[in-house]
C-alpha positions in Angstrom: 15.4 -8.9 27.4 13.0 -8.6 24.4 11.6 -6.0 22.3 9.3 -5.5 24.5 11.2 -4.4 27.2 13.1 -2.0 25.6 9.9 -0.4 24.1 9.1 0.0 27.6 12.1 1.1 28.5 11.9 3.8 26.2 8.5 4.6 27.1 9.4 5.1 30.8 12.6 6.9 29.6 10.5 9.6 27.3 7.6 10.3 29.8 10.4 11.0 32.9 12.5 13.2 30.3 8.9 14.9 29.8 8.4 15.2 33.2 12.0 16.3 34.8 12.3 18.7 31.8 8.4 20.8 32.6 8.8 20.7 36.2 12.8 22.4 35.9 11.0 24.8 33.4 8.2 25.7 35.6 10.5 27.5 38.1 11.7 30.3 35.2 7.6 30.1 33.7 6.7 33.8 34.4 9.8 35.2 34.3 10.2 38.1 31.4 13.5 36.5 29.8 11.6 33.1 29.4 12.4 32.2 24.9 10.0 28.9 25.3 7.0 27.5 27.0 7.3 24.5 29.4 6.0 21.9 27.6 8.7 23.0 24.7 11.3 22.3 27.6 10.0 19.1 28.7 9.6 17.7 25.0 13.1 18.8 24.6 14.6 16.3 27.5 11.5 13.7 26.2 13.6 13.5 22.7 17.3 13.4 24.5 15.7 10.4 26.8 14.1 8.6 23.5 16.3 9.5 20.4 19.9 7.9 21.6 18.0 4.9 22.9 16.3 4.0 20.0 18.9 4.9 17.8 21.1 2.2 19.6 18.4 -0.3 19.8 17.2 0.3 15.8 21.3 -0.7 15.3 21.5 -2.9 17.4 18.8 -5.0 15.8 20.5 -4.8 12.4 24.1 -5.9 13.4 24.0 -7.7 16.1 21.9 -10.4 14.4 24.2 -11.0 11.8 27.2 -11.1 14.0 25.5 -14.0 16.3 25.0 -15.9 13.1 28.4 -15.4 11.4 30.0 -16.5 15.5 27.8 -19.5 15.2 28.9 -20.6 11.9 32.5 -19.6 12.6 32.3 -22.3 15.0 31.0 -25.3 13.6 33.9 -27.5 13.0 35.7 -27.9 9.4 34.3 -31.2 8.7 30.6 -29.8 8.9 31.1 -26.6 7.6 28.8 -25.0 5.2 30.7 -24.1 2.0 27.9 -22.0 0.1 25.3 -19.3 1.4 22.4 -21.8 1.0 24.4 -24.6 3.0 25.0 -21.4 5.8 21.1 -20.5 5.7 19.7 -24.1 5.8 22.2 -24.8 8.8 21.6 -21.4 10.2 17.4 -22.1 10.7 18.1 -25.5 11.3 20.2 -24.1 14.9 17.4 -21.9 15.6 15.0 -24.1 15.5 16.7 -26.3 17.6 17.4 -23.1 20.1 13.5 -22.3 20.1 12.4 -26.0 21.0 10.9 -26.3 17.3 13.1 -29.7 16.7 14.5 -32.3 19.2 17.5 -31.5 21.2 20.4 -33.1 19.4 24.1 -33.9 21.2 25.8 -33.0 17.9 27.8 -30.0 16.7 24.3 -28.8 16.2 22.9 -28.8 19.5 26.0 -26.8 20.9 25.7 -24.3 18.5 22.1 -23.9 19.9 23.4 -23.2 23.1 25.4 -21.1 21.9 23.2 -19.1 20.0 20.7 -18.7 23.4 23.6 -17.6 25.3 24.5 -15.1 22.8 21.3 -14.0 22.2 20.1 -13.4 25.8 23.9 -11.5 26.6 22.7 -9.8 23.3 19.2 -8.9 25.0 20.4 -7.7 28.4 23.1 -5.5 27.1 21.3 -3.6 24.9 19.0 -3.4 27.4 21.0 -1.8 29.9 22.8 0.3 26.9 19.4 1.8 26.2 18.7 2.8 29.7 22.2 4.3 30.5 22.1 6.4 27.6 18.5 7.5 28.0 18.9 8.3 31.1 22.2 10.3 30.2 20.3 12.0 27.5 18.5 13.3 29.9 21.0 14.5 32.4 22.4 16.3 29.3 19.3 17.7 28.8 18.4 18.9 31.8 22.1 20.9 32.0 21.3 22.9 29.1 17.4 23.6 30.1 17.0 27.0 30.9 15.0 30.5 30.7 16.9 32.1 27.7 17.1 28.2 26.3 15.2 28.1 22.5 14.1 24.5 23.5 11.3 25.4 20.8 13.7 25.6 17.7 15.3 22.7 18.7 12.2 20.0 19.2 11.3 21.9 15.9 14.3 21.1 14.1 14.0 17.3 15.3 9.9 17.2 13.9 11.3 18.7 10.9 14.2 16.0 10.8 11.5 13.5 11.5 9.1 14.8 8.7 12.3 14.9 6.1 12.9 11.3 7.3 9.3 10.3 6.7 9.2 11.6 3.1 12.4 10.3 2.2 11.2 6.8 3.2 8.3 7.4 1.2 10.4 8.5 -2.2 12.8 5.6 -1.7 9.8 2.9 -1.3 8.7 4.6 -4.7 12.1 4.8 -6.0 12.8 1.3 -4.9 9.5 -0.5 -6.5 10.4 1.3 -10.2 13.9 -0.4 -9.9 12.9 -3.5 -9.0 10.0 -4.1 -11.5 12.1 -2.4 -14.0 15.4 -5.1 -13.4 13.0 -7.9 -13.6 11.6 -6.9 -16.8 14.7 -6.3 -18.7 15.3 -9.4 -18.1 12.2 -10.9 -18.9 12.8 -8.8 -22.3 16.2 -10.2 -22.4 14.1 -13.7 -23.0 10.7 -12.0 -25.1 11.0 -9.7 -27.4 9.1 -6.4 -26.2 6.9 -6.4 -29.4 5.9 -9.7 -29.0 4.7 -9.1 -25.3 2.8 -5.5 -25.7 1.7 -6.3 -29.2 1.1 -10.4 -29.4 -2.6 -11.2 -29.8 -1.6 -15.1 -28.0 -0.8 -15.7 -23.9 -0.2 -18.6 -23.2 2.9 -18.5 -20.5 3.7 -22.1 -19.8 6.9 -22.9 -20.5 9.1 -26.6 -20.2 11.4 -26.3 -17.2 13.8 -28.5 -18.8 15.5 -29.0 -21.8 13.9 -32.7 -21.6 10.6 -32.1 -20.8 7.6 -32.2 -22.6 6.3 -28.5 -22.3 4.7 -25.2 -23.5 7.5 -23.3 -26.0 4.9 -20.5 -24.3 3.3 -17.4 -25.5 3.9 -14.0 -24.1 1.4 -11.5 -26.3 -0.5 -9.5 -23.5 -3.1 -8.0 -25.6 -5.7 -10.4 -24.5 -4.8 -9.3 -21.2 -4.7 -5.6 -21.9 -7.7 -6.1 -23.4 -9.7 -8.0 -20.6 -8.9 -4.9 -18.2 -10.3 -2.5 -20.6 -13.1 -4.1 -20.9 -14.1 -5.3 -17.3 -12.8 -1.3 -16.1 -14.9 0.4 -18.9 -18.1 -1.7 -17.5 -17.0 -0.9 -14.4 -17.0 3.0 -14.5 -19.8 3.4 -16.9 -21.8 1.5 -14.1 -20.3 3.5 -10.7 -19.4 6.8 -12.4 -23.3 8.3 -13.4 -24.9 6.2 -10.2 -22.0 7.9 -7.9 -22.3 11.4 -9.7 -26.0 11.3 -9.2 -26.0 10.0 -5.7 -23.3 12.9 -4.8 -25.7 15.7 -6.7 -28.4 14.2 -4.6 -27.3 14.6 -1.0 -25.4 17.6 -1.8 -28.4 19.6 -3.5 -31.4 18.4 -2.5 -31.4 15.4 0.0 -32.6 16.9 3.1 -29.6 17.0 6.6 -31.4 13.9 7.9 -31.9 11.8 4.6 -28.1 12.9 3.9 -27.3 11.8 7.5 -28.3 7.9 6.9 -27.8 7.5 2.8 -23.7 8.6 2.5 -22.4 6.5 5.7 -24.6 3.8 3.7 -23.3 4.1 0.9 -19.5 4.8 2.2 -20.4 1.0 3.9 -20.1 -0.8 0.1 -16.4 0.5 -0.3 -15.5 -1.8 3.2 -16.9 -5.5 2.1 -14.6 -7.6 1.3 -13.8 -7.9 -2.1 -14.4 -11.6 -1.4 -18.2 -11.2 -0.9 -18.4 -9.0 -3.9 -17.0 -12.0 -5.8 -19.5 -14.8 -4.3 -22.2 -12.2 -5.2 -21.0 -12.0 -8.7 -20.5 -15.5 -9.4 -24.0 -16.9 -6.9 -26.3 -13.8 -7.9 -25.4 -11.5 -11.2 -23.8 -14.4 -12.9 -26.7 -16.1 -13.2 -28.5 -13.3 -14.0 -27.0 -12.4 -17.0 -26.8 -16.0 -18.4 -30.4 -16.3 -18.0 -31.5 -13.1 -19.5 -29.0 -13.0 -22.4 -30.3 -16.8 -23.1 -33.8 -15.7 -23.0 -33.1 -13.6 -25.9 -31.1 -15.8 -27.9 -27.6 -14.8 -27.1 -25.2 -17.0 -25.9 -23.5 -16.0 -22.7 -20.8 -17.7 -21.2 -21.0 -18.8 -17.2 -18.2 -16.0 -16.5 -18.5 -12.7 -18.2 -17.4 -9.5 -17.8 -20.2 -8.1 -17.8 -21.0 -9.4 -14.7 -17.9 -9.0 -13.1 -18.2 -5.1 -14.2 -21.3 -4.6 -13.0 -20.3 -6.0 -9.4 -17.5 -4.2 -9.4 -19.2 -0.6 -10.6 -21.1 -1.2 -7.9 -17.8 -1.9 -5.3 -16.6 1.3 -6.6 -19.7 3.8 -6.2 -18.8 5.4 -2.9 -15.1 6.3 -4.3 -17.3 8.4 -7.0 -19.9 9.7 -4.7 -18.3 10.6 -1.6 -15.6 12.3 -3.2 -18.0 14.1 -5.2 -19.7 15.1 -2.8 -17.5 16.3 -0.9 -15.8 18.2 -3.6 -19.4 19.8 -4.4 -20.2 21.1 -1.5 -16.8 22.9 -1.2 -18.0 25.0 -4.5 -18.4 28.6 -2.9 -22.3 29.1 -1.6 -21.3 32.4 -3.7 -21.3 30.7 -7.3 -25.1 29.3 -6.7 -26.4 32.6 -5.6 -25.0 34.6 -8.1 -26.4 31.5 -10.4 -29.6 32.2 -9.2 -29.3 35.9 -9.1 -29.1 35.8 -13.0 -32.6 33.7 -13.0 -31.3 30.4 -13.1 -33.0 27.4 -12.0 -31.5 25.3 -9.5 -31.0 22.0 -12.1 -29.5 24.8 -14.4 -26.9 26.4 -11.9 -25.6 22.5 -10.8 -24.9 21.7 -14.5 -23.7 25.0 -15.7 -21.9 26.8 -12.5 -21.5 24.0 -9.7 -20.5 21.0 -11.6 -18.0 23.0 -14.0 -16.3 24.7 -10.7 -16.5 21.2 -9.4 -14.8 19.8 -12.4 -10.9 19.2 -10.4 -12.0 17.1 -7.7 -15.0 14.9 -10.1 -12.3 14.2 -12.3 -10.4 12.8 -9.1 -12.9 10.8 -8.0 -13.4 9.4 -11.1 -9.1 8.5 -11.8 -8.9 6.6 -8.2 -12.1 4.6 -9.1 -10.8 3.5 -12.4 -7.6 2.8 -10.1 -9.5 0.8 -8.0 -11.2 -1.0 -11.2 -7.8 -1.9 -12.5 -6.1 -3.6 -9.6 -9.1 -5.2 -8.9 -8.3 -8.9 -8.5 -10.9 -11.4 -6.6 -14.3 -10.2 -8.2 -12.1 -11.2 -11.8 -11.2 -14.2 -10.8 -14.7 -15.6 -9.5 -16.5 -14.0 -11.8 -14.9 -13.4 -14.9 -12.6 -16.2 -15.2 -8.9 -16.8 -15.7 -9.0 -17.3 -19.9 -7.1 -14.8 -22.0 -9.6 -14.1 -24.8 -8.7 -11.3 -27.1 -13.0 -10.2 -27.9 -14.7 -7.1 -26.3 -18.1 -8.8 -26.3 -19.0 -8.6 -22.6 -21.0 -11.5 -22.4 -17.4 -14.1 -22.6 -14.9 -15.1 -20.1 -11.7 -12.6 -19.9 -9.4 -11.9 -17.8 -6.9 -8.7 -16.6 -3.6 -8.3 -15.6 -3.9 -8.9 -12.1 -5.6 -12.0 -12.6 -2.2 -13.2 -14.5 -0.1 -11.7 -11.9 -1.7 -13.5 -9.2 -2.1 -16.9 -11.2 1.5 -17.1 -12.1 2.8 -16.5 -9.0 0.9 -19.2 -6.8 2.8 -21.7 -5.8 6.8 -22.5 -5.4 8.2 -20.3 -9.0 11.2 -20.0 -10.0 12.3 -16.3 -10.8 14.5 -17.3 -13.7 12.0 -18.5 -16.6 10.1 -16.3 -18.9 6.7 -17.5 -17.0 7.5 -16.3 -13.8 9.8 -12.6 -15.1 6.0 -11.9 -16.9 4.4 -10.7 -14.2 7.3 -7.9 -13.6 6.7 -6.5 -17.5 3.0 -6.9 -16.4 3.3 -4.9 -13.5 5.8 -2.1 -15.1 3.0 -1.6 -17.8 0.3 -1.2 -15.0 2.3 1.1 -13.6 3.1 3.2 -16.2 -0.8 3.3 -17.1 -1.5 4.5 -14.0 1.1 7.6 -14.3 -0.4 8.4 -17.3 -3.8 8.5 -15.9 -2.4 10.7 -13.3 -0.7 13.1 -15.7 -3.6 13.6 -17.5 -5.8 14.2 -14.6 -3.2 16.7 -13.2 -4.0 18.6 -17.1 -7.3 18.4 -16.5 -7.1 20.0 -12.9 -4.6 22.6 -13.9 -6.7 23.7 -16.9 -10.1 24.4 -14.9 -8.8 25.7 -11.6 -7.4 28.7 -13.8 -10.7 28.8 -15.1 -12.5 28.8 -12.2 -10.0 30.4 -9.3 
């Protein structure tokens, strides 16, 4: 038996629970001593016919995988045995593949252990299988016995959404937890092999590096300046393009486009923030590319074939609907009470958006504007087609940089080894995005904290 099975298993388990629990409550429905509702009581046998299940089958699926393998391998004879973890996990996918028909039968060692590991695997299958139905189905039983009018089946399918809410936000804090450790072990010891000045203050990255102590190679060059740099630039282009376009748009169909007009021009412009990044890029490199080269040659400047200014402009243009639909949303929950009294006191409509709307506004703008300039930053594809992958330290918009991500994703193509200095860069790399981005958060949290005392 297969996932599958027990998912439907547990499906049929929950719905009968559901069922045999309402229809018991429905004979004490009216009466005067009744604590919960009916649907409260069939919920409550629902959870007792899924919980125990799934519980089993969520452990089940963690230990009984492992204890297959380590039977298997027990079992190999001494001559062939494995004697390291990589020997055990080559020899280990090497069985399974046999067992799955990816490689030819063999009438070795090998080929027994693959029978051995279906065997096992299908017992495995069945007996969880029945497991999960015999204690679903006592779950239920159980819950039944306790069902009844004075019962607070309410607090308790509370306390189990609660649980399951707790549960949720825990995972959540833990993936976060989790990701902060793990980019902050792989850049200690990347800094255990660069010096931390050299890599947030050198003005040179060049990360190749020899691989051996006899090879011809790179000493390499961690200084991520240029890099630093690049995103600046490509981000500042960005937002200087998306932020007035999307603060005008949102002005626009919040103020003074008419319902219709409003109707057809946000889910249009809401449509640019779902193309592919891809197609931005071929735009960038195919249409505004081109563009620029041509009109910054007309004039005598010289403008390399991948710029950032054209990668900012494309990407500005990616970002307008975080900008305006935010916005836009954010001005029209200003309270129709602010603009009346604006105009109450003589002032024109242009003079109550500026002063009254956009000011009350201010919290939420300022939000829209932090997750675009998120957006800008981790921005990868439109970079890498149309800005290019060369680490120049220059904030002249018209030559070939590159950003952070760019370098993340370039260094990690390919088979890498997580032990050189080359491949531990992109962990310092991503630690420093990350702790730009808390500080852009901090200060927007400021910035929102200030007005809405201003303005509550």
């Amino acid at each position: 038996m297969g996932p599958g099975a027990i998912f439907l298993a547990l499906v049929v388990l929950t719905v009968a629970g559901y069922a045999l629990g309402r229809s018991k409550a429905l004979a004490w429905a009216n009466a005067k001593d009744a604590h919960s509702v009916t649907g409260y009581h069939g919920m409550y046998a629902a959870l007792w016919g899924l919980l125990p299940g799934l519980i089993l089958a969520l452990l089940w699926g963690i230990i009984a995988p492992r204890a297959i393998d380590s039977i298997i391998i027990g079992g190999i004879p001494a001559e062939h045995a494995p004697t390291n973890s990589q020997e055990v996990g080559v020899m280990l996918a090497e069985i399974k593949n046999i067992a799955s028909g990816a490689f030819d039968r063999r009438d070795d060692f090998l080929g027994a252990a693959a029978d051995s590991f279906n065997s096992m695997s299908a017992f495995s299958g069945w007996l969880v299988f029945v497991l999960v139905v015999a204690l679903g189905a006592l779950g239920i039983l159980y819950a039944l016995s306790r069902l009844g009018p004075v019962f607070r089946a309410r607090h308790s399918v509370e306390r189990v959404a609660m649980a399951f809410l707790i549960l949720c936000a825990t995972i959540a804090i833990l993936t976060t937890l989790g990701i902060v450790m793990s980019l902050l072990f792989e850049s200690l010891r990347f800094f255990g092999k660069v010096s931390i000045a050299e890599f947030l203050f050198g003005l040179h990255w060049s990360p190749q590096t020899a691989i051996r102590t006899d090879q011809v190679g790179s000493s390499g060059a961690f200084g991520a300046v240029p890099l630093f740099a690049g995103t600046l630039l490509i981000s500042t282009i960005a937002l200087v393009v998306a932020v007035p376009l999307g603060l005008m748009a949102a002005i626009y169909l919040s103020d003074y486009a008419e319902k219709r007009v409003r109707a057809v021009v946000k889910p249009l412009l809401e449509v640019l923030a779902g193309i592919p990044t891809v197609v931005y890029g071929f735009f960038a490199i195919l249409t505004v590319a081109p563009v620029v080269r041509d009109a910054g040659t007309a004039v005598g400047l010289n403008v390399s074939a991948n710029s950032a200014l054209a990668a900012g402009v494309v990407m500005g243009i990616m970002i307008i609907p975080f900008v305006s639909s935010l916005s836009d949303d954010v001005i029209n929950a200003v309270p129709q009470s602010l603009r009346d009294g604006s105009a109450a006191m003589g002032a024109t409509k242009s003079e109550t958006i500026r002063q009254v709307v956009l000011p009350a506004a201010l919290p939420g703008i300022v939000g829209a504007v932090l997750l675009a300039a998120s957006r800008a930053i981790g921005e990868t594809m439109i970079v890498v087609m149309a800005a290019g992958l060369a680490a120049n330290l220059t904030a002249n918009p018209l030559a070939a940089v590159t950003t952070v991500t760019v370098q993340i994703t370039a260094l990690l193509v390919g088979d890498q080894e997580f032990d050189s200095p080359k491949t531990l860069s992109v962990f310092a790399l991503g630690l420093v995005l990350f702790c730009v981005t808390l500080c852009l958060n901090v200060i927007a949290l400021r910035i929102v904290q200030k007005y809405r005392e201003k303005y509550d």
